[in-house]
C-alpha positions as CSV (number, residue, x, y, z in Angstrom):
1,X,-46.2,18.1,-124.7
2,X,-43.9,19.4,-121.7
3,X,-41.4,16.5,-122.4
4,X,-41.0,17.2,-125.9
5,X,-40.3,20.1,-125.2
6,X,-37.5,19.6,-123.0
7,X,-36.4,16.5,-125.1
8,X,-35.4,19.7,-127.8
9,X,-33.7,21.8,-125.5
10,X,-31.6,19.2,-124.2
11,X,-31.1,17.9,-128.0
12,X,-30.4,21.3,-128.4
13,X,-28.0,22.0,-125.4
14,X,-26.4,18.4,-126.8
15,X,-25.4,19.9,-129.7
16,X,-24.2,23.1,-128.6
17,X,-21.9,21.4,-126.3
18,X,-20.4,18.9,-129.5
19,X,-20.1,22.2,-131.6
20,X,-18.4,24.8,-128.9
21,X,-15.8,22.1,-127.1
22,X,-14.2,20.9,-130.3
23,X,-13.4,25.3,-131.1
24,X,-12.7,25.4,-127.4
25,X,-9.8,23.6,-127.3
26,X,-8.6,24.6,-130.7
27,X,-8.9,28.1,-129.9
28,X,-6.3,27.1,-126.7
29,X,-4.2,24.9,-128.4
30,X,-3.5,28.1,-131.5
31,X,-3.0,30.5,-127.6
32,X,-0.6,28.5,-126.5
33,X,1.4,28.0,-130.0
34,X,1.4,31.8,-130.0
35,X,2.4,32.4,-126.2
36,X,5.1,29.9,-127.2
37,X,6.5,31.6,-130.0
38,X,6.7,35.3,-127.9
39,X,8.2,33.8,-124.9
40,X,10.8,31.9,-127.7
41,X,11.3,35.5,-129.3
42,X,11.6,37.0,-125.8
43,X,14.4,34.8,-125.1
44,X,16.3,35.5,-128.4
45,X,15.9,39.1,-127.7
46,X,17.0,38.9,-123.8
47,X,20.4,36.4,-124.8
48,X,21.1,39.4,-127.5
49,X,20.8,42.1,-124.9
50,X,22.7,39.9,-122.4
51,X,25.2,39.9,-125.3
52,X,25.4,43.6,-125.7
53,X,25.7,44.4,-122.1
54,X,28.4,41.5,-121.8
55,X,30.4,43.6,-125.3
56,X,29.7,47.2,-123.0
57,X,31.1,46.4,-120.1
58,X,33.6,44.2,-121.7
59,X,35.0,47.5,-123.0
60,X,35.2,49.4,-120.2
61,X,36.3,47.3,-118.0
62,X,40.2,46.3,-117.6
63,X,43.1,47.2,-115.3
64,X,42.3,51.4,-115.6
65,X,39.4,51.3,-113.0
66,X,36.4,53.2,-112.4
67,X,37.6,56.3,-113.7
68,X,39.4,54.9,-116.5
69,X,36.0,53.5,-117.4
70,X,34.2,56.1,-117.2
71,X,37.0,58.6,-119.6
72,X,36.7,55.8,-121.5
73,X,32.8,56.1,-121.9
74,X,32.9,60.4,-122.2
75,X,35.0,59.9,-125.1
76,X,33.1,57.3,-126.3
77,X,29.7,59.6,-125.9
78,X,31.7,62.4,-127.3
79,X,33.1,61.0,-130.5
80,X,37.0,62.1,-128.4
81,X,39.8,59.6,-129.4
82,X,42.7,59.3,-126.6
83,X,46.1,58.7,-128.5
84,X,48.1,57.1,-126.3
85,X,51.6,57.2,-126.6
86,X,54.4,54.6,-125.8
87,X,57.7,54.1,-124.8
88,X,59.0,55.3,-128.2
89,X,56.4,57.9,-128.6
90,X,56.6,61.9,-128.4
């Protein structure tokens, strides 16, 4: 009697084991499609920021220096527009 018994738990524990592994691993393989796609759309997102900052400082830096840069950003901040005149200009 004691052997059937543990003849259905281990048939038991057999099939348990067939049913769980097969929805282990697809359960990892769907993690790792998703961690795959964030770290893909963190990417995109970190090469556009790298873009923006590259387009910021692109426009405030040139042969003016620091503080030209930085009248440069107060008017940008302030909605100010700096005419600049030329030779021929009044």
């Amino acid at each position: 009697m004691e052997s059937n018994i543990y003849d259905i738990v281990g048939l038991i524990r057999d099939i348990a084991f067939i049913v769980c592994l097969p929805l282990i691993c697809i359960f990892l393989i769907l993690t790792i499609r998703k961690t795959n796609r964030l770290l893909s759309s963190l990417a995109k997102n970190s090469e556009n920021m790298e873009n923006i900052t590259d387009t910021i400082t692109g426009a405030f830096s040139g042969s003016s220096g620091f503080f030209g840069g930085f009248i440069k950003l107060v008017s940008l901040v302030g909605g100010i527009r700096r005419t600049k005149h030329g030779k021929g200009d009044d």
